[in-house]
PDB file of the backbone (N, CA, C, O) and the ligand in Angstrom, with CONECT records:
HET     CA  A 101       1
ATOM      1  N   UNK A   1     112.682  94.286 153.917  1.00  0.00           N
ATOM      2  CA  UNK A   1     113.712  94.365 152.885  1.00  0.00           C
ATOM      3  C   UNK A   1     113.202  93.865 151.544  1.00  0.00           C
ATOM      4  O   UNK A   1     113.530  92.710 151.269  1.00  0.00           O
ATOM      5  N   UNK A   2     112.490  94.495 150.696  1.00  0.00           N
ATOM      6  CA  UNK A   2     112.060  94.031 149.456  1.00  0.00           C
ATOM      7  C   UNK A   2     112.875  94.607 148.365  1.00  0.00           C
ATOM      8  O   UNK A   2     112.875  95.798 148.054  1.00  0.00           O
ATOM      9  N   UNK A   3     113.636  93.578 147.756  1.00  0.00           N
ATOM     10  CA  UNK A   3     114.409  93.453 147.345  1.00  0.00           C
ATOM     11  C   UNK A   3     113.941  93.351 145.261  1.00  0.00           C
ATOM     12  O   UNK A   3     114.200  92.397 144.527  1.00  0.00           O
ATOM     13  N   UNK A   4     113.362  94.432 144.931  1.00  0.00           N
ATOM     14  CA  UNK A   4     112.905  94.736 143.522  1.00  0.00           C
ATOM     15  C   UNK A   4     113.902  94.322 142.108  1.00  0.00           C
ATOM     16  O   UNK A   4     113.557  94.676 140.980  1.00  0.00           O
ATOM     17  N   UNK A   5     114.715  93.811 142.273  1.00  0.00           N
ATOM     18  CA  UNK A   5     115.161  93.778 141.100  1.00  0.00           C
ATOM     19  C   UNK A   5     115.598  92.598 140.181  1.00  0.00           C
ATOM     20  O   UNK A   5     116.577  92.513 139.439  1.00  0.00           O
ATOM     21  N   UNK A   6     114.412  91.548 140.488  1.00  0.00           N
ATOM     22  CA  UNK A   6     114.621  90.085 140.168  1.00  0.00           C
ATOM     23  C   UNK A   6     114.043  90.393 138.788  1.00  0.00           C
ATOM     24  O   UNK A   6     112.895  90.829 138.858  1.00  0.00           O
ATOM     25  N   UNK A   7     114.618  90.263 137.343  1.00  0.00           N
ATOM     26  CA  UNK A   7     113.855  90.362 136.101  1.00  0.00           C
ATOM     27  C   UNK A   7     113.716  89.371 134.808  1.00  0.00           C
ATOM     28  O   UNK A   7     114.064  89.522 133.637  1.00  0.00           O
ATOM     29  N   UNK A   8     112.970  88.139 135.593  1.00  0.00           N
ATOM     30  CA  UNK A   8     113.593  86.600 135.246  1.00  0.00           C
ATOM     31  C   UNK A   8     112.562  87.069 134.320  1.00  0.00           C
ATOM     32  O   UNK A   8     112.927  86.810 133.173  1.00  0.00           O
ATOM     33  N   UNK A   9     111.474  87.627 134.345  1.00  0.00           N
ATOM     34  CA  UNK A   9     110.839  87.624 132.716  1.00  0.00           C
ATOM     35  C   UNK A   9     110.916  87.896 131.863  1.00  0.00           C
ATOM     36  O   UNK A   9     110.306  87.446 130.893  1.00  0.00           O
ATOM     37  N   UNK A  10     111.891  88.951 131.891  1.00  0.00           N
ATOM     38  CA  UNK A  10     112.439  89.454 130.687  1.00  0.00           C
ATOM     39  C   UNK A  10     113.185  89.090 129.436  1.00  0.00           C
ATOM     40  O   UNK A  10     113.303  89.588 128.317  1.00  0.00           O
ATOM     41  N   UNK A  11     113.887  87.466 130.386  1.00  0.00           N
ATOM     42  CA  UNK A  11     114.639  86.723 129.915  1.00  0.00           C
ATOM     43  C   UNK A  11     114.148  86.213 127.792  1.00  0.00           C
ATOM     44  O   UNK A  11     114.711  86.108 126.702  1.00  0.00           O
ATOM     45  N   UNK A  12     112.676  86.061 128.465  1.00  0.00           N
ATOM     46  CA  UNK A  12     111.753  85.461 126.965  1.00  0.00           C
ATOM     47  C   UNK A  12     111.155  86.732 126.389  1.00  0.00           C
ATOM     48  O   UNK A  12     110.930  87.819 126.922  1.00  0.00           O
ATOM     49  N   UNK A  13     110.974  86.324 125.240  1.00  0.00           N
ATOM     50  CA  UNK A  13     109.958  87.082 124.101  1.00  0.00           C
ATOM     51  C   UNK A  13     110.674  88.183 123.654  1.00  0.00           C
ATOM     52  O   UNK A  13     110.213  89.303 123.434  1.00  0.00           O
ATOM     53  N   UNK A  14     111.957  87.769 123.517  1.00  0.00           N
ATOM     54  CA  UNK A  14     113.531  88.766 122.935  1.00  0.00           C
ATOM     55  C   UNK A  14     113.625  88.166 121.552  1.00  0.00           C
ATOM     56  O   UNK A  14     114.068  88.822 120.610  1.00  0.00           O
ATOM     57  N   UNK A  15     113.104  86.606 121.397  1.00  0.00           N
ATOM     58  CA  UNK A  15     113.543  85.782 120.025  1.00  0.00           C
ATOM     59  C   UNK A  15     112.609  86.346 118.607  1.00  0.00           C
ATOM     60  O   UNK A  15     111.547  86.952 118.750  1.00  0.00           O
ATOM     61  N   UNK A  16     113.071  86.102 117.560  1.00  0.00           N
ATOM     62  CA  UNK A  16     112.103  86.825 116.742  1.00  0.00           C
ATOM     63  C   UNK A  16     112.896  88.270 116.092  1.00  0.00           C
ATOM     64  O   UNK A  16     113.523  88.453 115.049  1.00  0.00           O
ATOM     65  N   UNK A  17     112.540  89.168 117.240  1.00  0.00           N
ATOM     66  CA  UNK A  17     113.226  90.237 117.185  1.00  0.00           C
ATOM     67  C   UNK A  17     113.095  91.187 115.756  1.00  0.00           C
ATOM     68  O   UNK A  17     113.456  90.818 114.638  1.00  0.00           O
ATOM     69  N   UNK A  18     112.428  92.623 116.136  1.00  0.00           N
ATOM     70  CA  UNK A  18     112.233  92.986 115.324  1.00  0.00           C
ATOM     71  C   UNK A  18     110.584  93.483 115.032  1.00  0.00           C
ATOM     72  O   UNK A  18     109.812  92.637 114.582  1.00  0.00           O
ATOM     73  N   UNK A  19     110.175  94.645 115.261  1.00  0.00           N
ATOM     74  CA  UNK A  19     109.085  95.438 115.119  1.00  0.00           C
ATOM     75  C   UNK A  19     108.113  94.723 116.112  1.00  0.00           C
ATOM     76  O   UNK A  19     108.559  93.595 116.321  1.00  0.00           O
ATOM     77  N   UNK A  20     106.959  94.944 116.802  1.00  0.00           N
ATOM     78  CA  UNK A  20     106.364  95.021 117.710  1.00  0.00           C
ATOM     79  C   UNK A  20     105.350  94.002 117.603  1.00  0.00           C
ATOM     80  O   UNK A  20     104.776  93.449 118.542  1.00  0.00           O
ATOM     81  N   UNK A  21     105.129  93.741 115.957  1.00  0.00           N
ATOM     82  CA  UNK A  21     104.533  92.499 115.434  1.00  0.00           C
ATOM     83  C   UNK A  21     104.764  91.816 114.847  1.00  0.00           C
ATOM     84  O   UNK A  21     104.629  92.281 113.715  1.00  0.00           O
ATOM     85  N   UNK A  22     105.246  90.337 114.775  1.00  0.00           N
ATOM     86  CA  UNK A  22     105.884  89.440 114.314  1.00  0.00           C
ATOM     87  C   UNK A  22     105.492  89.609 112.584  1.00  0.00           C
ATOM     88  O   UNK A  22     105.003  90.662 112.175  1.00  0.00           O
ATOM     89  N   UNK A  23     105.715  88.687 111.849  1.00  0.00           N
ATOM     90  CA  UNK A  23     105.535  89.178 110.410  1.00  0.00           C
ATOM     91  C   UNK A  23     104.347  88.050 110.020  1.00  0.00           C
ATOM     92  O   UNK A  23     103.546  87.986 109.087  1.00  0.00           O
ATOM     93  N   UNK A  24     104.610  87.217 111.149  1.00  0.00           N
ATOM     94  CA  UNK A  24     103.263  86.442 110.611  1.00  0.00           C
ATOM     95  C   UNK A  24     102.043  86.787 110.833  1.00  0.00           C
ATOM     96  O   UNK A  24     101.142  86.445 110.067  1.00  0.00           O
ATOM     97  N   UNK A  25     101.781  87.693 112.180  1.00  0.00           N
ATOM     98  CA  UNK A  25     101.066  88.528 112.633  1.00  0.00           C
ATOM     99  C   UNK A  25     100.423  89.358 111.575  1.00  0.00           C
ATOM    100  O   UNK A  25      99.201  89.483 111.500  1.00  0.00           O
ATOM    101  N   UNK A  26     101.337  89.972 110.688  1.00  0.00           N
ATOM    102  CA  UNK A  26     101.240  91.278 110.230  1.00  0.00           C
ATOM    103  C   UNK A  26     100.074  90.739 108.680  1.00  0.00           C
ATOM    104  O   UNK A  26      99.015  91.105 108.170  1.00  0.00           O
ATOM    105  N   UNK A  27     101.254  89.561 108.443  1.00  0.00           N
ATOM    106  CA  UNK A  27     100.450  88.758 107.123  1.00  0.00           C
ATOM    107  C   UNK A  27      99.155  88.275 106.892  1.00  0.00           C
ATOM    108  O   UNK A  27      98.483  88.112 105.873  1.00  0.00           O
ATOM    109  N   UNK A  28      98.880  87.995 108.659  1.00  0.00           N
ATOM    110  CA  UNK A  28      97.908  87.648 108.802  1.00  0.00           C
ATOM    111  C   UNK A  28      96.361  88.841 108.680  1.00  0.00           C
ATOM    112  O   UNK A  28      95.239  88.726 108.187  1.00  0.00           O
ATOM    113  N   UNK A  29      97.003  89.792 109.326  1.00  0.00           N
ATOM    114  CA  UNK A  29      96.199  90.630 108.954  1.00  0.00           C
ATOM    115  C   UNK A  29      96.101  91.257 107.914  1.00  0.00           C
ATOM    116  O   UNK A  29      94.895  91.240 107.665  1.00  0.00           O
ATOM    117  N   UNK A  30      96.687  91.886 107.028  1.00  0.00           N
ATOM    118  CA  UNK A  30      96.511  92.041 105.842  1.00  0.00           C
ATOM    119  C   UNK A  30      95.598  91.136 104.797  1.00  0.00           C
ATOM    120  O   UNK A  30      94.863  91.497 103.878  1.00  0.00           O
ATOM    121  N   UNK A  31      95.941  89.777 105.312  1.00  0.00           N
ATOM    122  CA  UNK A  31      94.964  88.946 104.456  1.00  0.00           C
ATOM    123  C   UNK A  31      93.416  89.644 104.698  1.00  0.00           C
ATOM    124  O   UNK A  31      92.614  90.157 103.919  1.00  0.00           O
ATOM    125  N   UNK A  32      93.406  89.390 106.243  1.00  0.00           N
ATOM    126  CA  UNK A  32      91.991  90.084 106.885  1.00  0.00           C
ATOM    127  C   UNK A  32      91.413  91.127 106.639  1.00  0.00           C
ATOM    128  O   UNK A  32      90.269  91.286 107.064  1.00  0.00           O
ATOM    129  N   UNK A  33      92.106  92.197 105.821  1.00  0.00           N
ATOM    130  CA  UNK A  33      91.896  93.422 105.367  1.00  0.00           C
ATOM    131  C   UNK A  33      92.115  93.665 104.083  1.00  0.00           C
ATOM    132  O   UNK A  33      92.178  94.758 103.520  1.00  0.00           O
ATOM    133  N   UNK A  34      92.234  92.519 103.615  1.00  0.00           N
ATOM    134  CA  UNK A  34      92.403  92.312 101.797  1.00  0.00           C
ATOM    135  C   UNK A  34      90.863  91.835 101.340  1.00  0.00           C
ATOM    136  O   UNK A  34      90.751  90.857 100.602  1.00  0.00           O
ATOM    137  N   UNK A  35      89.776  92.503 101.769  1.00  0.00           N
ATOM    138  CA  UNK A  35      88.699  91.440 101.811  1.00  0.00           C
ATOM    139  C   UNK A  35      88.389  91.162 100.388  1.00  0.00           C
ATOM    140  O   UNK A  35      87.397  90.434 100.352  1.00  0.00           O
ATOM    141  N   UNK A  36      88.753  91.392  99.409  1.00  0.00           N
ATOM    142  CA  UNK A  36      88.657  90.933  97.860  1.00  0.00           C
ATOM    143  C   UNK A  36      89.595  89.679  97.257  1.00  0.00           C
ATOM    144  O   UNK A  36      89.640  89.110  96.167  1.00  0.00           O
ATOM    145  N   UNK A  37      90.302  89.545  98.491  1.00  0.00           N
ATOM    146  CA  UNK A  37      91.772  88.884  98.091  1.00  0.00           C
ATOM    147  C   UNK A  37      92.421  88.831  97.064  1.00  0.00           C
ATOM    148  O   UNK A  37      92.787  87.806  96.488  1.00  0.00           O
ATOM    149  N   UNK A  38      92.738  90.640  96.558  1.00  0.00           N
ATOM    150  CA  UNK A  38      93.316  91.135  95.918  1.00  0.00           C
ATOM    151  C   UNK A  38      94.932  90.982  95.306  1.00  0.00           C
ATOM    152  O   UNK A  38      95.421  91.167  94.191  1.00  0.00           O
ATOM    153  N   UNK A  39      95.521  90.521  96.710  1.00  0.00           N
ATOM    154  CA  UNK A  39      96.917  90.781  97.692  1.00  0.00           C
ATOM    155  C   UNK A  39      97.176  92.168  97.473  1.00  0.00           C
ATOM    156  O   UNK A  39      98.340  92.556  97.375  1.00  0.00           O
ATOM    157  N   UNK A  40      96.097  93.050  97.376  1.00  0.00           N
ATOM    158  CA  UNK A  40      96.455  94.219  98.078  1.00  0.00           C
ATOM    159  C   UNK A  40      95.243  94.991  99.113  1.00  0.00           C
ATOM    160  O   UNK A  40      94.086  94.575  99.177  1.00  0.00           O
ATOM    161  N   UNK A  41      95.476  95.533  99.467  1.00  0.00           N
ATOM    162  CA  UNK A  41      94.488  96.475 100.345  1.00  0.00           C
ATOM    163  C   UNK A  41      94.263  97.793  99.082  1.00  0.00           C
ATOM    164  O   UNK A  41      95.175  98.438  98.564  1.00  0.00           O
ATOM    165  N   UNK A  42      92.988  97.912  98.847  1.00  0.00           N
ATOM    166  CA  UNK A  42      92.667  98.968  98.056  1.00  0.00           C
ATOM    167  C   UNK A  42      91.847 100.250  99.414  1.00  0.00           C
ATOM    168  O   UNK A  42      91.440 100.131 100.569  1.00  0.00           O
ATOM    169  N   UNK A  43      91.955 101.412  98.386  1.00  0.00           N
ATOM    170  CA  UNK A  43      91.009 102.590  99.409  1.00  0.00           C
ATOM    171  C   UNK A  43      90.086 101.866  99.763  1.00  0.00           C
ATOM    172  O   UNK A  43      90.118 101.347 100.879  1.00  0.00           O
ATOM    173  N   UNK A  44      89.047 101.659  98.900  1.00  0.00           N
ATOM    174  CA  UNK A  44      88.029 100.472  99.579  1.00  0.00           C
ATOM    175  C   UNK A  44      88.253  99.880 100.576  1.00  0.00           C
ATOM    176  O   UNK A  44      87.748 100.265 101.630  1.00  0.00           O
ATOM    177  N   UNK A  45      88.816  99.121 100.542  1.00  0.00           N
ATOM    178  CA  UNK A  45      89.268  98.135 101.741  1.00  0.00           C
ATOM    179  C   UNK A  45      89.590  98.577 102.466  1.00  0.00           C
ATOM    180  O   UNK A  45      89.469  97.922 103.502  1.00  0.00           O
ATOM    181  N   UNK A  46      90.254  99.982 102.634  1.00  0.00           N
ATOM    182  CA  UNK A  46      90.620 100.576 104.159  1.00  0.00           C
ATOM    183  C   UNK A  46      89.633 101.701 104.719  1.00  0.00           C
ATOM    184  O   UNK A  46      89.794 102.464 105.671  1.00  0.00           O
ATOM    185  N   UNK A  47      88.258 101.528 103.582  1.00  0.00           N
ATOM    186  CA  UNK A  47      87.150 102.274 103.791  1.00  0.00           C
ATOM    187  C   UNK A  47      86.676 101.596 104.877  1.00  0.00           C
ATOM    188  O   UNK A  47      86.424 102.151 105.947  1.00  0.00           O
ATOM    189  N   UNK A  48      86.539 100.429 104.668  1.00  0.00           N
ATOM    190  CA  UNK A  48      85.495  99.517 104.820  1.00  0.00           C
ATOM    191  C   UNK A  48      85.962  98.856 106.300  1.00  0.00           C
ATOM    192  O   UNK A  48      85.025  98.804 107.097  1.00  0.00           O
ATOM    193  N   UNK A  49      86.582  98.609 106.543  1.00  0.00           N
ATOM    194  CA  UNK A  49      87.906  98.506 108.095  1.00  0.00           C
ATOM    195  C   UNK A  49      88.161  99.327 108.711  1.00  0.00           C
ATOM    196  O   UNK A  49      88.636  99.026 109.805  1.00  0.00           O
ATOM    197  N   UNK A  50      87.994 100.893 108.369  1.00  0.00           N
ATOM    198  CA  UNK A  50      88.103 101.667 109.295  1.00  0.00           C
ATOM    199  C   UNK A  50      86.890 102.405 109.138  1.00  0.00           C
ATOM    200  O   UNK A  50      87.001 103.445 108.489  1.00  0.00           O
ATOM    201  N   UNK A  51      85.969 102.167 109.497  1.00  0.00           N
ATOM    202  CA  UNK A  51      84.997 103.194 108.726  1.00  0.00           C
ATOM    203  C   UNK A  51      84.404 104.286 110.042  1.00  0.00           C
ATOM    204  O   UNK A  51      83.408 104.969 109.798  1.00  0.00           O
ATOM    205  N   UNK A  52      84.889 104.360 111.027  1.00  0.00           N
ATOM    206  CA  UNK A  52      85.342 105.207 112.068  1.00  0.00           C
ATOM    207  C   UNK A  52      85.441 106.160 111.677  1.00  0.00           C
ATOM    208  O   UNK A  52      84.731 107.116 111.989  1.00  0.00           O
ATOM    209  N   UNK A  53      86.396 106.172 110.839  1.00  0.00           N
ATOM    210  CA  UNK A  53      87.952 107.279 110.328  1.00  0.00           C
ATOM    211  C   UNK A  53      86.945 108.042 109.525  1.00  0.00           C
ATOM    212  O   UNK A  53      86.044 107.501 108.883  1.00  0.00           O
ATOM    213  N   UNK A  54      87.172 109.453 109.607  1.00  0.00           N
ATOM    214  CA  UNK A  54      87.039 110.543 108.510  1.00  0.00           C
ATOM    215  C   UNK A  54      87.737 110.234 106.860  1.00  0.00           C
ATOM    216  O   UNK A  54      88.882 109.802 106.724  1.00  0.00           O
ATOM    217  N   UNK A  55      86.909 110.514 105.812  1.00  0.00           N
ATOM    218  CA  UNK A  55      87.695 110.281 104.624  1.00  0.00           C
ATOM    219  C   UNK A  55      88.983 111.183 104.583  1.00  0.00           C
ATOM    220  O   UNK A  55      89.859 110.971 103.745  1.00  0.00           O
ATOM    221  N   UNK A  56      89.053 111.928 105.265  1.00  0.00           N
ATOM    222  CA  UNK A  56      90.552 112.542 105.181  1.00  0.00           C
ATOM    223  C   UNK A  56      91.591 112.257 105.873  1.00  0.00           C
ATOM    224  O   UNK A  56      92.706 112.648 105.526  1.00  0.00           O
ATOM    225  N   UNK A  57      91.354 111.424 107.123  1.00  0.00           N
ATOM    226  CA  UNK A  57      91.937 110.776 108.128  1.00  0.00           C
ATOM    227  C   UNK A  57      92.452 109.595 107.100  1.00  0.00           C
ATOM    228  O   UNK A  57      93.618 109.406 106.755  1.00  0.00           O
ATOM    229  N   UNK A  58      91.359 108.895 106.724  1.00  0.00           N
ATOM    230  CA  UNK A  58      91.708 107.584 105.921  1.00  0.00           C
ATOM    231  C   UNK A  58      92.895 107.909 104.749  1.00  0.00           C
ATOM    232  O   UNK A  58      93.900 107.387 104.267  1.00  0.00           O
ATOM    233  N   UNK A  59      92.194 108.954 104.648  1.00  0.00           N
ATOM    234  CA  UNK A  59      93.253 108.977 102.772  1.00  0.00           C
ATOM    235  C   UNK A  59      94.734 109.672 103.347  1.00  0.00           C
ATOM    236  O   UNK A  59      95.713 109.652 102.601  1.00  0.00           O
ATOM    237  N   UNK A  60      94.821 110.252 104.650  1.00  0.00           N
ATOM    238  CA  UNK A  60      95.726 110.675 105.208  1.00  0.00           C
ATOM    239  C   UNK A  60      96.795 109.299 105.183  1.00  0.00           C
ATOM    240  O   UNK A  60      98.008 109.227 104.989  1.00  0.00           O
ATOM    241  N   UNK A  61      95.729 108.234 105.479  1.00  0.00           N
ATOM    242  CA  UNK A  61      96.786 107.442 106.213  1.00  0.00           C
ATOM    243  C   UNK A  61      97.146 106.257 105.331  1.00  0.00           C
ATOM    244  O   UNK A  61      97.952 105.373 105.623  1.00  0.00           O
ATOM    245  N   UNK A  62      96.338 106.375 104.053  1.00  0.00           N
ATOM    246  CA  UNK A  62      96.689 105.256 103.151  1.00  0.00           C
ATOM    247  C   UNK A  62      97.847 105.983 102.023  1.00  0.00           C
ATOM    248  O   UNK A  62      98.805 105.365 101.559  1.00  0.00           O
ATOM    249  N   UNK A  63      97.517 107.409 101.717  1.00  0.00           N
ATOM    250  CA  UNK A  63      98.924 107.798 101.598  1.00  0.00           C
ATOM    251  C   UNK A  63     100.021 107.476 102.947  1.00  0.00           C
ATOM    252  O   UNK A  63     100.288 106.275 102.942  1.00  0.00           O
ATOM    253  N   UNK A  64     100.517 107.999 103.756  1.00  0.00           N
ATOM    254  CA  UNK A  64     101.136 107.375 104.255  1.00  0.00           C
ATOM    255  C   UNK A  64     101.609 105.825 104.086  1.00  0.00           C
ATOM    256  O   UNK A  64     102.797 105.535 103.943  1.00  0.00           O
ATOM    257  N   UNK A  65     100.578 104.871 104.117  1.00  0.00           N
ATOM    258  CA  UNK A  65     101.429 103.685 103.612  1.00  0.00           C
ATOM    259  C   UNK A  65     101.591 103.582 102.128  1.00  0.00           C
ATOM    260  O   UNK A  65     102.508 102.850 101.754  1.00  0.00           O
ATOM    261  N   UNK A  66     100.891 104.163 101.238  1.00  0.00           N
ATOM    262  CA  UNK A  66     101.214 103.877  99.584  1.00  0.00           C
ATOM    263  C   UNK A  66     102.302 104.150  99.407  1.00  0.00           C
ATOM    264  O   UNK A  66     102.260 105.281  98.925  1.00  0.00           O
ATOM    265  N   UNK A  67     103.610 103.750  99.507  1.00  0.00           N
ATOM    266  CA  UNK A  67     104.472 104.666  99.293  1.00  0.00           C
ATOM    267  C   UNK A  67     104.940 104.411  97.787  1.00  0.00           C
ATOM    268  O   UNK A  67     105.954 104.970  97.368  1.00  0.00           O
ATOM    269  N   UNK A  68     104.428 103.833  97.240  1.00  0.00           N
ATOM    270  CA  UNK A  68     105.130 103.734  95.735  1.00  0.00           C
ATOM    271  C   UNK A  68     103.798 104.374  94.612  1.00  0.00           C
ATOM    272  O   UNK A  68     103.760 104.191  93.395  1.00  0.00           O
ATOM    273  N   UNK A  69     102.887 105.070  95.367  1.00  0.00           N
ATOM    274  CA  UNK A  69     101.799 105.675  94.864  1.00  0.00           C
ATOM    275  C   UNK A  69     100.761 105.124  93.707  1.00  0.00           C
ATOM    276  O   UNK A  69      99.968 105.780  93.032  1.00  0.00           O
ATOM    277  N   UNK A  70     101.026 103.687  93.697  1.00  0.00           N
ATOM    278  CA  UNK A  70      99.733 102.729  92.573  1.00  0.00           C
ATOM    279  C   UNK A  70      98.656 103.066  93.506  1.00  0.00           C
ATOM    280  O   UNK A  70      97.988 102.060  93.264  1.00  0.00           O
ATOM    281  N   UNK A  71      97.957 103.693  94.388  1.00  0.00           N
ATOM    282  CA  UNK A  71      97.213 102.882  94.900  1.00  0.00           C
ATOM    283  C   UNK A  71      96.343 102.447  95.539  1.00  0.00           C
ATOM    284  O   UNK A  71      95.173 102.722  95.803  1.00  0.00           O
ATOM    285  N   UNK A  72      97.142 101.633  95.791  1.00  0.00           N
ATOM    286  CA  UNK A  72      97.032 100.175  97.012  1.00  0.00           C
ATOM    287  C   UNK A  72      98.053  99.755  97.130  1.00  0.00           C
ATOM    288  O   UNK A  72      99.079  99.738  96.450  1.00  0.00           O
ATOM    289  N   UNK A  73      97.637  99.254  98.408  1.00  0.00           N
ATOM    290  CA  UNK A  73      98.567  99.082  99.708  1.00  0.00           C
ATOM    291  C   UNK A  73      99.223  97.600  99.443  1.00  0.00           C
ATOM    292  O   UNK A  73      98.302  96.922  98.988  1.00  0.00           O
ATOM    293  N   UNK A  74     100.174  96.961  99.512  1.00  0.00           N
ATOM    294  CA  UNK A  74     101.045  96.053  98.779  1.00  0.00           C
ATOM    295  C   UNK A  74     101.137  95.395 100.437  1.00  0.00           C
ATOM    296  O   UNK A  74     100.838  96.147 101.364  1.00  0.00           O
ATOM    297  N   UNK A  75     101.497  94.195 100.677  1.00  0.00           N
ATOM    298  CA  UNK A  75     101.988  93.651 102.084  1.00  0.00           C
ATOM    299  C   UNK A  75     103.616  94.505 102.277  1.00  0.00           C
ATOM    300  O   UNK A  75     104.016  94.959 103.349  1.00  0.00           O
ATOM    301  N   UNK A  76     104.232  94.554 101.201  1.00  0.00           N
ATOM    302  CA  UNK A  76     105.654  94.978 102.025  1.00  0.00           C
ATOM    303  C   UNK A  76     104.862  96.910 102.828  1.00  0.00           C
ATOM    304  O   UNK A  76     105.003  97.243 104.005  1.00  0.00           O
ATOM    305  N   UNK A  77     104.263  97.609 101.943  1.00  0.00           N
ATOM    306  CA  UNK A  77     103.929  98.925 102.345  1.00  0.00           C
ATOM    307  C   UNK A  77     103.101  98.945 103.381  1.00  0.00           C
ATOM    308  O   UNK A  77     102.904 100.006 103.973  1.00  0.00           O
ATOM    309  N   UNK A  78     102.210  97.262 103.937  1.00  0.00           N
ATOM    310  CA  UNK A  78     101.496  97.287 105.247  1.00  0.00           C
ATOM    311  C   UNK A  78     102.134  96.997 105.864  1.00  0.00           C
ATOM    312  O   UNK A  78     101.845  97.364 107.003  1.00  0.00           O
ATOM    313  N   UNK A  79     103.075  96.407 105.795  1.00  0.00           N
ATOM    314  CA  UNK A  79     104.390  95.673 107.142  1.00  0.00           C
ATOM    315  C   UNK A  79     104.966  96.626 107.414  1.00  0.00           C
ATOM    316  O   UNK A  79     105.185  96.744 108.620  1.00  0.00           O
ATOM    317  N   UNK A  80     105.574  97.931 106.352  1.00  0.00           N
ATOM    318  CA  UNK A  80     106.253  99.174 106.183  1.00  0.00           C
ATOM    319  C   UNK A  80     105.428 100.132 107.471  1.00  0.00           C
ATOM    320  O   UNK A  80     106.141 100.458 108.420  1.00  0.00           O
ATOM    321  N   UNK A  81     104.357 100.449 107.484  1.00  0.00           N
ATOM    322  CA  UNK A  81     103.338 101.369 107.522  1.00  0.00           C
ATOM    323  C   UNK A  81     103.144 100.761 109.376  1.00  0.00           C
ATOM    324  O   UNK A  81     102.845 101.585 110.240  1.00  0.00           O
ATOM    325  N   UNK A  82     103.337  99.459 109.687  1.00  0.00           N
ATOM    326  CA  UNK A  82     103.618  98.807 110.899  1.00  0.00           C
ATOM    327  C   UNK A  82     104.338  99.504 111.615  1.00  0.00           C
ATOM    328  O   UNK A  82     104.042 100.188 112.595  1.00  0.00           O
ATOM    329  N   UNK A  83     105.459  99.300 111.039  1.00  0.00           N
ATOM    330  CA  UNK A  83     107.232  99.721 111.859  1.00  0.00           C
ATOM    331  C   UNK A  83     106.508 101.525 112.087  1.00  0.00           C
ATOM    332  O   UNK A  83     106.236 101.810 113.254  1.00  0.00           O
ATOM    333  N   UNK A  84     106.315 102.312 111.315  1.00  0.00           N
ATOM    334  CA  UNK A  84     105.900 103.430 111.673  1.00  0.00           C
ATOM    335  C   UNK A  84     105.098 103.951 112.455  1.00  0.00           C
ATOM    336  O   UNK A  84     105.260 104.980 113.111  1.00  0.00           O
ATOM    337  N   UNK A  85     103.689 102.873 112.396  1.00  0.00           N
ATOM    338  CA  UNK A  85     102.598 103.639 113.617  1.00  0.00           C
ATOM    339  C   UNK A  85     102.721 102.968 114.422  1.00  0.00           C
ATOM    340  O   UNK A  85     101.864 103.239 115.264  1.00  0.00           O
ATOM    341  N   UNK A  86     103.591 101.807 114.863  1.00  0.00           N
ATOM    342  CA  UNK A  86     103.727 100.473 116.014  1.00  0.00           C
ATOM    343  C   UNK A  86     103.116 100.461 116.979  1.00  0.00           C
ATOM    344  O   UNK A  86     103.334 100.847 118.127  1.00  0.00           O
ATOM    345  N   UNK A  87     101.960  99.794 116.276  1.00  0.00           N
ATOM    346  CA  UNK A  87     100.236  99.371 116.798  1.00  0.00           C
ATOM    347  C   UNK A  87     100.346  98.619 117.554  1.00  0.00           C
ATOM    348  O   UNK A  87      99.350  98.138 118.096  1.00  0.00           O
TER     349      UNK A  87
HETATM  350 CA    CA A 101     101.341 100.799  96.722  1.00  0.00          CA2+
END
């Protein structure tokens, strides 16, 4: 008789609440990817961090977060750009 439906863990890691990465998380990385310590992420900087990525992949995806089009990437448009690809 195994009895599956005990879900005492679920109970935690409800507090907070709100996108998949906490915001200190998020801050934190951005610093990490600000390597000029700009307080922003420039193309550069998301050259240079993803350098994997195809330049069209990249510029694909830094439009995507530019959304106010200076750019570079601002912390609210990397926290923004979070909630969307929820890494
Ligand atoms: Ca921007």
């Amino acid at each position: 008789m195994a009895e599956r439906g005990e879900d005492s863990t679920e109970a935690e890691g409800e507090h907070g609440g709100g996108g998949p990465l906490s915001r200190g998380h998020i801050t934190q990385l951005f610093a990490a990817c600000d390597l000029n310590g700009s307080g922003f992420i420039e193309h550069e900087e998301l050259h240079a961090i993803c350098n994997e990525l195809t330049i069209d992949e990249l510029t694909d995806i830094f439009d995507q977060l530019d959304n106010d089009r200076d750019g570079k990437i601002s912390l609210e448009e990397f926290a923004d750009g979070f909630m969307v690809f929820r890494l």
